[in-house]
N, C-alpha and C positions, 0 to 999 in steps of 0.2 A: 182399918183396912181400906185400900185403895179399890172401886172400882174396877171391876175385869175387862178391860176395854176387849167388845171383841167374845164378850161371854153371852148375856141377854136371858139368861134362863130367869131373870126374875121376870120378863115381860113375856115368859112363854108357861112357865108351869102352873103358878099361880091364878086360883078361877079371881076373877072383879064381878060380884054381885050388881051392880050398880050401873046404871048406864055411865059412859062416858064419851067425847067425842071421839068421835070414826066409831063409836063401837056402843051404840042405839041401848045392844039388849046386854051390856056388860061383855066378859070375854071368861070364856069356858078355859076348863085348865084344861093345860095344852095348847092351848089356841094360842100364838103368834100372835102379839098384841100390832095394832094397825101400823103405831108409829116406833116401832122396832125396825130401824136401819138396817137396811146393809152393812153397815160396819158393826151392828151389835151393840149401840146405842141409842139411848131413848130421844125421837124429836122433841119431847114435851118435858125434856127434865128442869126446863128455868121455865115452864109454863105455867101461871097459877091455873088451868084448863085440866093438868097433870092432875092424876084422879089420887085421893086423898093416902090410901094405902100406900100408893107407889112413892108417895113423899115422906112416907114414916119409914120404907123399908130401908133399913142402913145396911150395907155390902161390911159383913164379919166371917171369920173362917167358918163358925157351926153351920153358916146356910148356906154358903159360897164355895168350901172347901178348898180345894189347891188347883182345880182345874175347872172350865167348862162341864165337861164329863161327872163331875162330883157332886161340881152343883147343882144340875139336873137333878141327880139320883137324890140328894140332901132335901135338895125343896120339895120334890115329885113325897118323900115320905109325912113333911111336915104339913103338906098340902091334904093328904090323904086323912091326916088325926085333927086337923082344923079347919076344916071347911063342912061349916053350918049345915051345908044342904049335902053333903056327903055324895055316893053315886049318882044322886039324882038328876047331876050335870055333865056327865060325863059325856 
């Protein structure tokens, strides 16, 4: 599956435990990641800077679904059953 040019929800729902640039103490899910364009894609996608996660995630329908709107709700679930530190970052 192609990219959602225009979608972004993997660089907003998902928490990043880990410091990365622009983003010192990691990035809370939910949180708008720094380098998430305007046009709803990533500045640092050919960056090796690009933080480790964001380079393993591959754009598939189970996480992406068929719209912006989907994929939100898709990730926002998957984020909620795999994320280590649970509420605690909310």
């Amino acid at each position: 599956m192609e990219c959602r040019a225009g979608c972004g929800a993997c660089c907003i729902v998902p928490a990043i435990h880990t410091p990365f640039l622009g983003m010192p103490n990691g990035k809370r899910k939910g949180e708008r990641c720094v380098h998430l364009g305007a046009q709803g894609l990533c500045a640092l996608f050919d960056d090796p800077r690009r933080p480790a996660c964001c380079r393993q995630f591959q754009a598939e329908p189970a996480f992406c679904g068929s719209s912006r709107e989907e994929a939100l709700l898709l990730l926002a679930d998957l984020e909620l059953l795999s994320d280590p530190e649970g509420e605690s970052r909310d």
